[in-house]
C-alpha positions as CSV (number, residue, x, y, z in Angstrom):
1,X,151.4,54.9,132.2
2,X,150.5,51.6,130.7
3,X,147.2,51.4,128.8
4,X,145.1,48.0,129.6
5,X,143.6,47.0,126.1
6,X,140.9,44.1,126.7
7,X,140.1,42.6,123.7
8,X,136.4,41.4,122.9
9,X,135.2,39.5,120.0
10,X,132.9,41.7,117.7
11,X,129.3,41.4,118.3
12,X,128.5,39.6,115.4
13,X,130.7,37.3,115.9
14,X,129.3,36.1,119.1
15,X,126.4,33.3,118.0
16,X,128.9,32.2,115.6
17,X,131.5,31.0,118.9
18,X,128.9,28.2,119.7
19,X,129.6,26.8,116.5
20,X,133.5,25.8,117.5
21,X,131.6,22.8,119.3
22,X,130.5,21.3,116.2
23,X,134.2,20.4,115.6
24,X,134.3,18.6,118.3
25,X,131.2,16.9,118.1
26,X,132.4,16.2,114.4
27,X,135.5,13.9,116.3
28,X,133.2,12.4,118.6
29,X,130.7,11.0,115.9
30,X,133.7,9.8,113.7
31,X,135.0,8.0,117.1
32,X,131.5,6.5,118.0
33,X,130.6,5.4,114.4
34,X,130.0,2.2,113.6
35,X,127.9,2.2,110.5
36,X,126.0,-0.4,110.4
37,X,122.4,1.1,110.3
38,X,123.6,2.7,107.0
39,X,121.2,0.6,105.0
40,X,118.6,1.4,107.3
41,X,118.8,4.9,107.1
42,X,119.3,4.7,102.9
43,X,115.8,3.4,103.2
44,X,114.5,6.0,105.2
45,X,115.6,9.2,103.0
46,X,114.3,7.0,100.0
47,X,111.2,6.3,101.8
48,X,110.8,10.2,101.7
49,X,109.8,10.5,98.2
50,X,107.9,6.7,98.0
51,X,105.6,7.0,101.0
52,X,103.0,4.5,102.2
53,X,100.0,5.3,100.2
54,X,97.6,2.4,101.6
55,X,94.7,3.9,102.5
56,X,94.0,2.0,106.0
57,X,97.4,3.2,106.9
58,X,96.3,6.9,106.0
59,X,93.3,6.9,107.8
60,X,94.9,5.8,111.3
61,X,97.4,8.8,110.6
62,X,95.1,11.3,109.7
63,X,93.1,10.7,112.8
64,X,96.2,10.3,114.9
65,X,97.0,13.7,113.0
66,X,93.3,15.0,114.2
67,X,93.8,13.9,117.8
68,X,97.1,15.6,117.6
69,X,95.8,19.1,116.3
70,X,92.8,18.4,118.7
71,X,95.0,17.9,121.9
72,X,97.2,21.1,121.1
73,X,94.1,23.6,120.0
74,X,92.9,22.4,123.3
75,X,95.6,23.0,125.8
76,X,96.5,26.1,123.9
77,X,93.4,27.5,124.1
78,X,93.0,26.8,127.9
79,X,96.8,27.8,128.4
80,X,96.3,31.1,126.6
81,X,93.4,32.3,128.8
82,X,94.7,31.4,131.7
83,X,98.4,32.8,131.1
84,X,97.4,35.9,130.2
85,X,95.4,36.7,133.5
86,X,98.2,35.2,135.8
87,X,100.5,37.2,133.5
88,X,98.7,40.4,135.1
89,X,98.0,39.1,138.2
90,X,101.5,38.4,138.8
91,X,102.9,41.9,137.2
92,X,104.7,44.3,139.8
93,X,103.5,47.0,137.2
94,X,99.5,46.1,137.7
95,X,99.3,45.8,141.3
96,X,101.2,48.8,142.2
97,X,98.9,50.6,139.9
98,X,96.1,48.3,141.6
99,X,97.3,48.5,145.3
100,X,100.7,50.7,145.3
101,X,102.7,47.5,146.2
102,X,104.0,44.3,144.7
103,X,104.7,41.6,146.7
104,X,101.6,39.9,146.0
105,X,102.9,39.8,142.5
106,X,106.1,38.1,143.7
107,X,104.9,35.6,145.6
108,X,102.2,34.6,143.0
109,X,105.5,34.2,140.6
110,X,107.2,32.1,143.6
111,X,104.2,30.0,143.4
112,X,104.2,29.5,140.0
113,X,107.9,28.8,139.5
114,X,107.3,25.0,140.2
115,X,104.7,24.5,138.3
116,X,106.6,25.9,134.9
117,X,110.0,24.1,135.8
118,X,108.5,20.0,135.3
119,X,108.4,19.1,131.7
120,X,104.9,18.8,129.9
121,X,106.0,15.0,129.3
122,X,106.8,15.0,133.0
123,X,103.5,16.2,133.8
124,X,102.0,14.2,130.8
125,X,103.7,10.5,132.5
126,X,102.7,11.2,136.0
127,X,98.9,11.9,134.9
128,X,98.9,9.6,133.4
129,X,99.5,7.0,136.5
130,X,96.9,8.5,138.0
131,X,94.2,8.9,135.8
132,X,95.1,6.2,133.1
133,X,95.0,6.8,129.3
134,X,92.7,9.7,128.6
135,X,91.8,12.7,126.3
136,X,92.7,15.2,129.2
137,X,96.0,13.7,130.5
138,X,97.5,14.9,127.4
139,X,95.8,18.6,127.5
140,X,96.3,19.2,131.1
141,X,100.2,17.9,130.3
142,X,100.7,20.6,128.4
143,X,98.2,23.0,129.5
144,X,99.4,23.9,133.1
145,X,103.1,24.1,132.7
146,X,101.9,26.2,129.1
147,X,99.7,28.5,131.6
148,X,102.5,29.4,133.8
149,X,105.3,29.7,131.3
150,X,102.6,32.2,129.7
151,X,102.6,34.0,132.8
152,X,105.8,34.6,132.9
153,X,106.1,35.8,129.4
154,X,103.2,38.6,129.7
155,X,104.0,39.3,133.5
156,X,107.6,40.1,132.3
157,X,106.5,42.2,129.3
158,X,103.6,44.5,131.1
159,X,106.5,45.5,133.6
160,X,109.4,46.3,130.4
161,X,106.4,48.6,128.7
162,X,105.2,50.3,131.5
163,X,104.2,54.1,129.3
164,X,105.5,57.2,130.6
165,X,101.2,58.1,130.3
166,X,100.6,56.1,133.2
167,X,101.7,58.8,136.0
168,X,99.7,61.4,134.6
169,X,96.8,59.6,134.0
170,X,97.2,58.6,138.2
171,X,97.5,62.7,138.5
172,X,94.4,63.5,136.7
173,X,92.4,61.2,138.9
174,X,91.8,58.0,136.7
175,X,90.5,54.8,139.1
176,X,93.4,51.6,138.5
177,X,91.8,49.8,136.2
178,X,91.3,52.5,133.8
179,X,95.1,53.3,133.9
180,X,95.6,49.5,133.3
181,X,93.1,49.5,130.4
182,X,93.9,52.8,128.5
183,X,98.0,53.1,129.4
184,X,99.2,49.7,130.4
185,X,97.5,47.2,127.9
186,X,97.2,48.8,124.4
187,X,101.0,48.6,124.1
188,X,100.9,44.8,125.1
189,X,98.5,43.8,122.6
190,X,100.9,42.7,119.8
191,X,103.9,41.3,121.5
192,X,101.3,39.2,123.0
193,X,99.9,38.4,119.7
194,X,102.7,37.1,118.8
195,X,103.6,35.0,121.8
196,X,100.3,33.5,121.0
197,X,101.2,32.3,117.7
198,X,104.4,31.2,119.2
199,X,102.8,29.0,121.5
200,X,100.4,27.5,119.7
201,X,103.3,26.0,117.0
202,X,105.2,24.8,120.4
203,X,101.8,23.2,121.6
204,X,101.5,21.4,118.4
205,X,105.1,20.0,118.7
206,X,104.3,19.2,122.8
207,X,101.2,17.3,121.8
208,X,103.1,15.5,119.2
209,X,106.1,14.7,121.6
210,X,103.4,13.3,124.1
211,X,102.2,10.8,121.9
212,X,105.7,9.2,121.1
213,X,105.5,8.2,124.9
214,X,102.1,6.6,124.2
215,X,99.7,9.2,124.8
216,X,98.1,8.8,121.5
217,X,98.0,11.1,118.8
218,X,100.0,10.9,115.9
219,X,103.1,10.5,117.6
220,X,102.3,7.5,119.0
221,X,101.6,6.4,114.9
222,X,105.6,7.9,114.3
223,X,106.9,5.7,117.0
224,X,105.9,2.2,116.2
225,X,106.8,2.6,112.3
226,X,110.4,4.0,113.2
227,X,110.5,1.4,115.7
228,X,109.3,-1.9,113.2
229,X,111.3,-0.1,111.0
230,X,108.0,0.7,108.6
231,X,109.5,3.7,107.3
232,X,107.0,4.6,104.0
233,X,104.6,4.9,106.7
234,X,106.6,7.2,109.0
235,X,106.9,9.2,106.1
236,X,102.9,9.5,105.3
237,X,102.7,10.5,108.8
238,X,105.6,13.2,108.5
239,X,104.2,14.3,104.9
240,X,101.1,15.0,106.5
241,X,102.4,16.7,110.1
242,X,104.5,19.0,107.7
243,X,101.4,20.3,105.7
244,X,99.8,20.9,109.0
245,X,102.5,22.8,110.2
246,X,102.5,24.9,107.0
247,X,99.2,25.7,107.0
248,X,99.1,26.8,110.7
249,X,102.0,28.7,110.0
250,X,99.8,30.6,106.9
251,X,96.8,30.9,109.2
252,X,98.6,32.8,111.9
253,X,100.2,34.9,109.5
254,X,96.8,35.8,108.2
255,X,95.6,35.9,112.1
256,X,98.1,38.7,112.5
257,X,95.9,41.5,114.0
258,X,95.9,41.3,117.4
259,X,92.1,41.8,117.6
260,X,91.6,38.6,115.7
261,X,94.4,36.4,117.6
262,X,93.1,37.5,120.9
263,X,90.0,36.2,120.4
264,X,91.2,33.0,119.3
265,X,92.0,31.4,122.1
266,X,88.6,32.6,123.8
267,X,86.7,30.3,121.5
268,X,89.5,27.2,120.4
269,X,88.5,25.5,123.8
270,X,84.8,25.2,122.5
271,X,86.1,24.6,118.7
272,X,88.2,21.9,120.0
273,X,85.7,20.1,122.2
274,X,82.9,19.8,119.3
275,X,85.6,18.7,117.2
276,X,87.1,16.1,119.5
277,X,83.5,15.0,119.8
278,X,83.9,13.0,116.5
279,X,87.1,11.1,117.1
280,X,88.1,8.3,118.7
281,X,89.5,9.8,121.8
282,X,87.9,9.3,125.7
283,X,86.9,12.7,126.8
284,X,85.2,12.0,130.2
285,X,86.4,13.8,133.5
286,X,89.4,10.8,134.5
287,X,88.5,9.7,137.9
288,X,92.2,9.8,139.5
289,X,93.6,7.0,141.7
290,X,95.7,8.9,143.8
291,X,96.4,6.4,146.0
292,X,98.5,4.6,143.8
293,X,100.1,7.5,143.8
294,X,100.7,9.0,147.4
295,X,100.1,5.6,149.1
296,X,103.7,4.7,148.8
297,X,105.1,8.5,150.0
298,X,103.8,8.6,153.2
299,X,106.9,6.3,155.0
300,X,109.9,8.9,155.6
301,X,112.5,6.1,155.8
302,X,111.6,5.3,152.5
303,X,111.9,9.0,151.0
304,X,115.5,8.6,152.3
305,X,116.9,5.4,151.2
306,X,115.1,6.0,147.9
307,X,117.3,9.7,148.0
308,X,120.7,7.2,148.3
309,X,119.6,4.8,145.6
310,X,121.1,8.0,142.8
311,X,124.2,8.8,142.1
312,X,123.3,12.5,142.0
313,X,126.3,14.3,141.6
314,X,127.0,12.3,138.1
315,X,123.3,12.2,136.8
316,X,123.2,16.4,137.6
317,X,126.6,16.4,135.5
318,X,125.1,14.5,132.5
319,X,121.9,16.1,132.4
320,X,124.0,19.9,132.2
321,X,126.3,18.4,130.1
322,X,123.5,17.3,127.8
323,X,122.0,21.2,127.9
324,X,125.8,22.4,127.2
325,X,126.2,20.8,123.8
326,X,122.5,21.2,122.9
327,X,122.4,24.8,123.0
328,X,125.6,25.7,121.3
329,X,124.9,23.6,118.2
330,X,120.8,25.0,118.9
331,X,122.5,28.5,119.0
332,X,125.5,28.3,116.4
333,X,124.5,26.3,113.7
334,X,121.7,28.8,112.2
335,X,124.3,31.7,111.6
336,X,127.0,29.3,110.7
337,X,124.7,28.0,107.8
338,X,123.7,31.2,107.1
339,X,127.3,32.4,106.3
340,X,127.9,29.5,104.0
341,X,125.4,30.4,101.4
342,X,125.3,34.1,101.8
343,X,122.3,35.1,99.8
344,X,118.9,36.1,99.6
345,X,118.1,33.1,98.0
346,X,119.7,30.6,100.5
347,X,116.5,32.0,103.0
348,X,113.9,30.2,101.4
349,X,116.2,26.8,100.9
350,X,117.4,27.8,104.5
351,X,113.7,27.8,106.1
352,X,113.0,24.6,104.5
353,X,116.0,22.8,106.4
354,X,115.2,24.4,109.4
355,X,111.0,23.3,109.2
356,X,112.5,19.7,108.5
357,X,114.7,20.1,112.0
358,X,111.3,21.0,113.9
359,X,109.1,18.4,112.0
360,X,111.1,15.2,113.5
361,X,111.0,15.0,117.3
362,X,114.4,15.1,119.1
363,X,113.6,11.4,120.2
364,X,112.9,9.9,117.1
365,X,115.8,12.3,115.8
366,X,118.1,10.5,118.5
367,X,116.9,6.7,117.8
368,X,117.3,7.6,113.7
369,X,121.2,8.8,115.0
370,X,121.8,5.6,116.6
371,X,121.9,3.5,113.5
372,X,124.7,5.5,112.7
373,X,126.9,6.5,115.6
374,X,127.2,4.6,119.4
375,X,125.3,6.2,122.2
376,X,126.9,8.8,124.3
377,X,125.9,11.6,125.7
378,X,127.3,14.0,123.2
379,X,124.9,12.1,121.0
380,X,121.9,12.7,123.1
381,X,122.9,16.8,122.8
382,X,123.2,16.6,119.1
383,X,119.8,15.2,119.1
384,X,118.2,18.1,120.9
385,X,120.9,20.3,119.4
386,X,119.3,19.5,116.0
387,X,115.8,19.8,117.0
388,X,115.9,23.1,118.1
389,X,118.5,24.4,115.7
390,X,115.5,24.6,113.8
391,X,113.7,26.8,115.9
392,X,116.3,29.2,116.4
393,X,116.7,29.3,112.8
394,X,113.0,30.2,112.0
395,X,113.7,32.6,114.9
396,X,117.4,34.2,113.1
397,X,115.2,34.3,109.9
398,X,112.7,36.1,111.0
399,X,114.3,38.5,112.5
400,X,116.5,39.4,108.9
401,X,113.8,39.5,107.1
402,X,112.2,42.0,109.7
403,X,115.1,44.7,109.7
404,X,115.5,43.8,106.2
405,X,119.0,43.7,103.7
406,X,120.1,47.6,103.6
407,X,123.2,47.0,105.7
408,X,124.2,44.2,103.6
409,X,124.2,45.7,100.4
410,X,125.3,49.1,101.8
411,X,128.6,46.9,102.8
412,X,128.4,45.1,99.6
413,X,128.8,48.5,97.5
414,X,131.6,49.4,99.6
415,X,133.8,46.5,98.6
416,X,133.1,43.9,101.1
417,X,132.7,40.3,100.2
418,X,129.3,38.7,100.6
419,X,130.3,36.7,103.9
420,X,131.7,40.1,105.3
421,X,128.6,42.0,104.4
422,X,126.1,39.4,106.0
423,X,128.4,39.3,108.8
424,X,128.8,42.8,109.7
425,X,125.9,43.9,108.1
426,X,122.5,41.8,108.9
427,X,123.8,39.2,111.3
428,X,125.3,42.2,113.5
429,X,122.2,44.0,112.9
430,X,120.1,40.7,114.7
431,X,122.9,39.2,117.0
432,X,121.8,41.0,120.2
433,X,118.4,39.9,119.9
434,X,119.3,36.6,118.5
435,X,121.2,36.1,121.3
436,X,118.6,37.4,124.1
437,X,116.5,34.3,122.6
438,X,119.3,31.8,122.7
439,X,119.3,32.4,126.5
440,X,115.0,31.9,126.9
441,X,116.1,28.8,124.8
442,X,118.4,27.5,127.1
443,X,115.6,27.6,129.4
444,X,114.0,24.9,127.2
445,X,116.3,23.2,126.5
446,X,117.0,22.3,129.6
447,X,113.5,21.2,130.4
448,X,113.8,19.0,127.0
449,X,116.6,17.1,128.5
450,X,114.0,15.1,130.1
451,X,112.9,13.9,126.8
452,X,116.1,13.1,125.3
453,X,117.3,11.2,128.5
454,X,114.2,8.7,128.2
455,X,116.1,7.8,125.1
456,X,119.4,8.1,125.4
457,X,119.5,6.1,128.5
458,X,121.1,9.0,130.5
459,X,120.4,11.8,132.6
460,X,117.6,12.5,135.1
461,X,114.9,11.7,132.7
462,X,115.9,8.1,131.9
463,X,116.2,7.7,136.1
464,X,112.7,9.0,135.6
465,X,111.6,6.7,133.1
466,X,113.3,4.1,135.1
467,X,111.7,4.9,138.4
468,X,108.0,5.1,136.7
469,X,108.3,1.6,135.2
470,X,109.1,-0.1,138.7
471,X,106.0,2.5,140.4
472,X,109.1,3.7,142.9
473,X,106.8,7.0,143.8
474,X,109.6,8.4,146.3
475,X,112.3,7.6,143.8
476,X,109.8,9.9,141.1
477,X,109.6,12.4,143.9
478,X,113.2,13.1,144.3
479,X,114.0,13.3,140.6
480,X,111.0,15.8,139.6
481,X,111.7,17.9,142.5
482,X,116.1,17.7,141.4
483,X,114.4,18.3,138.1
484,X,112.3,21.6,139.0
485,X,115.2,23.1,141.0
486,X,117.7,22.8,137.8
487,X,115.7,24.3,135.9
488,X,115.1,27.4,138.1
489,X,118.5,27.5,138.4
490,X,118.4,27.5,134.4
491,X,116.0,30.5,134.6
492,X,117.8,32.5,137.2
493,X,121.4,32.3,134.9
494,X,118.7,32.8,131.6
495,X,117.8,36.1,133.0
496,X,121.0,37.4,134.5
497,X,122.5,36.6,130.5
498,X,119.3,38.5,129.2
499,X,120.0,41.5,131.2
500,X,123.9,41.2,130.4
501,X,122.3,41.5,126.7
502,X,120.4,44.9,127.5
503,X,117.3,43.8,125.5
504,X,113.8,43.9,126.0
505,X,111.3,41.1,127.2
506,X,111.5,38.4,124.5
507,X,108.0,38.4,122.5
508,X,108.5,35.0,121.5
C-alpha cells in the first residue's frame, strides 16, 4: 500500500513566501521607470539632513503638529471609552454570565459591523460635507470607526480568556456582575493595556492621514511642501512628527501598568479639550446641513442609473488587487530584511528603517514613487505595502525581543549558520503569531485601499474621490456601501486564516 506524502513548507518559512512578490514587483518598477523625477528625489533625501530652519515656517508646523496630537488624544480618548464598554456589551462571555444567552451580543456586533468597515478618511470626507471644516470632523472621523474596531478587539478577547473560576464562582452563589468583575476582567486588564497603546500610535497616524486630505493638522502642512516641491520644509515637519512619535512611544512604555494606562483615556478627552482651547482650531458643536446631503438620495431612479454609471466588476478587481500586493510586501519584507543582516545588532538599525516606513503617509509615499516609476496599480500596492511593512516590522521586532535569542544561539552552538539559526530558531519561534497579525492586517489594509486609490487614480476610493468632487450623493452611496461589504468580506476570510493559525485573540 502506497503512502501519500504531502509536503508542506516549514513553519518558518511561511512569512518569508510573501516575499517572492517583491521579484515581481522588482520587474514591474524596472518596466514602469522613467526616471525623470531623479533630481527631484536627490533633493529630497538631501533635504533630510538641511531642513527648513525659518522660524515662521516652524511655527505653522509645530502647531499643525499640536492640532495633530490634539485631534488624535482626542478621538482616542473618546474611542477608548467607548470601545471598551461595547467591547463587553457585545461579548457572548458577559451576557451569558449576565443573562444565560447571547444573541444580544450578536446582534449588537451585526450592528456594529458597518460602522467599523468605512474608512476614518471615509468618514472624515463625508463629515466633512456636512458639517464643513471643523475641529470635530476630524475626531469623530476617527473616533467612531476607532470605537467599534475597539469593540471588536476586547469583545473578541473577554470571550478567548474566559477563566475556568468563573463556573465555580456561578456555583457558590456570586450575582453576574461580581463573576464579571473578580473572574472575567482581571485577566483582560493587560492585553487591553496594550491595545490601548496600540491604538493611540494608529490614531496619531489617522489624524495625520486626515489632514493630507485637508482636514488640517500637520498633514495638511506635509502636503502642500511635497506638492510645491518645498522639500526642507517637509522635512522640519517630518523631523518634528518623528520626535513625537518617539516620545509617545517612551511614554507608553513608561505607561505600562495597566492601572495607569486605563485611566488614561478617562481623562485625555478633558486634557485634550483645555489644550485645544489654545490653538487655532474651531471647536464649536458643527451645525450639519444634511440636506445637501440626503436631498439628492431620495429619487430611486437616480440610485439606479447612478448604480450603472461604475464598472464594478473591474474597480472591485483593482481595489483586491491593490490589498494582494500590499500585504505580501507588508507581510514579507520584515523577515526577509531580518534574514539579511542576521544579528542582534541589525534590530536597532532595523527599527529605525521600519519607524521611517510609518513616519511618511502611504500617500505622500505614493506621489514621492511617482517621480520615479509610472503609475499602475502595482505601484499604488507598493505604496501601502511600504507603509505598513513598517508596522509589521515594529510588530516582528517586538515579538523577538519578547521570547528573546536562546533558540538562536542554542542553534548557533550546534553548527548552524547565522541565517539558519534566526530562521529556525527566533523567526520560527514568532512566525505563528506573526502570521495571526498579518491576517488582522489584511483587514487594514484593505480599508487603507481607500487612501491609496484617492492617489493612485484607481480603485473604489479614487470613484469616491471622484463622486464627492461632482456632490453625486447616490454615486457616494453605492461606493461606501461596495466599500463596507469588502471589507466584511475581508474580516470574515481574516478570521477563518486566524483560526487556521490556532492562536489567541490578537492584543494588538
Amino acid at each position: 500500500m502506497a503512502l501519500r506524502i504531502t509536503l508542506k513548507p516549514a513553519l518558518p518559512l511561511l512569512p518569508l513566501l510573501p516575499g517572492l512578490s517583491l521579484l515581481g514587483m522588482l520587474a514591474v518598477l524596472v518596466r514602469d521607470a522613467h526616471g525623470g523625477g531623479l533630481p527631484l528625489l536627490q533633493q529630497f533625501a538631501a533635504a533630510a539632513v538641511q531642513p527648513s530652519m525659518d522660524p515662521l515656517v516652524l511655527s505653522s508646523l509645530l502647531n499643525g503638529l499640536q492640532i495633530t496630537v490634539f485631534i488624535s488624544l482626542l478621538s482616542w480618548g473618546i474611542s477608548s471609552v467607548a470601545g471598551v464598554v461595547l467591547g463587553f456589551l457585545s461579548s457572548r462571555s458577559v451576557w451569558d454570565i449576565l443573562a444565560g444567552v447571547s444573541w444580544p451580543a450578536v446582534l449588537l456586533r451585526r450592528c456594529m459591523a458597518p460602522l467599523r468597515a468605512i474608512h476614518e478618511l471615509i468618514w472624515g470626507l463625508l463629515l466633512l460635507q456636512v458639517f464643513g471644516l471643523n475641529g470635530w470632523v476630524a475626531v469623530c472621523a476617527i473616533a467612531i470607526p476607532y470605537s467599534v474596531l475597539m469593540a471588536r478587539v476586547i469583545a473578541d478577547q473577554v470571550d478567548c480568556h474566559v477563566s475556568p473560576a468563573i463556573p465555580m464562582l456561578k456555583g457558590t452563589g456570586a450575582t453576574p456582575w461580581a463573576v464579571i468583575l473578580t473572574g472575567l476582567a482581571p485577566p483582560l486588564a493587560q492585553p487591553i493595556c496594550d491595545h490601548l497603546g496600540h491604538r493611540l500610535d494608529c490614531a496619531l497616524r489617522s489624524a495625520l492621514i486626515l489632514g493630507v486630505f485637508g482636514l488640517g493638522g500637520l498633514g495638511t502642512d506635509l502636503s502642500l511642501s511635497l506638492r510645491s516641491l518645498q522639500f526642507q520644509e517637509m522635512w522640519s515637519g517630518l523631523w518634528l512628527l518623528a520626535i513625537a512619535m518617539v516620545v509617545l512611544d517612551r511614554l507608553l512604555r513608561m505607561l505600562r501598568t495597566w492601572s495607569r494606562m486605563l485611566f488614561l483615556p478617562v481623562i485625555s478627552p478633558l486634557i485634550a479639550i483645555a489644550w485645544g482651547a489654545h490653538l487655532n482650531l474651531q471647536l464649536s458643536w458643527p451645525v450639519g446641513q444634511w440636506s445637501a446631503l440626503f436631498g439628492n438620495v431620495m429619487d430611486g431612479a437616480s440610485g439606479l442609473s447612478a448604480a450603472l454609471e461604475i464598472s464594478w466588476p473591474g474597480v472591485i478587481a483593482a481595489t483586491l488587487w491593490i490589498t494582494v500586493i500590499a500585504c505580501c510586501i507588508a507581510t514579507g519584507l520584515p523577515p526577509l530584511l531580518l534574514l539579511v543582516w542576521p544579528s542582534q545588532t541589525s534590530l536597532h538599525l532595523q527599527d529605525v528603517v521600519w519607524g521611517a516606513l510609518r513616519l511618511l503617509p502611504a500617500p505622500l509615499t505614493a506621489l514621492l514613487l511617482l517621480m520615479l516609476v509610472k503609475p499602475s496599480l502595482a505601484l499604488a500596492g507598493l505604496a501601502l505595502g511600504l507603509h505598513h511593512s513598517g508596522v509589521m516590522g515594529r510588530v516582528l521586532m517586538d515579538e523577538i525581543r519578547s521570547t528573546g535569542m536562546g533558540s538562536a544561539q542554542t542553534l548557533k552552538s550546534c553548527g548552524a549558520s547565522s541565517r539558519v539559526s534566526w530562521l529556525y530558531g527566533p523567526l520560527a519561534d514568532v512566525s505563528r503569531s506573526y502570521l495571526t497579525y498579518a491576517t488582522y492586517r489584511m483587514d487594514v489594509i484593505l480599508r487603507d485601499t481607500a487612501i491609496i486609490g484617492l492617489v493612485g487614480g484607481a480603485g473604489l476610493g479614487w470613484q469616491l474621490m471622484e463622486a464627492l468632487s461632482s456632490f453625486h450623493w447616490w454615486l457616494v452611496l453605492w461606493i461606501v456601501l461596495m466599500s463596507a461589504v469588502l471589507t466584511l468580506l475581508g474580516e470574515s476570510l481574516g478570521e477563518r486564516l486566524q483560526g487556521c493559525w490556532n492562536s489567541r485573540a490578537m492584543a494588538l
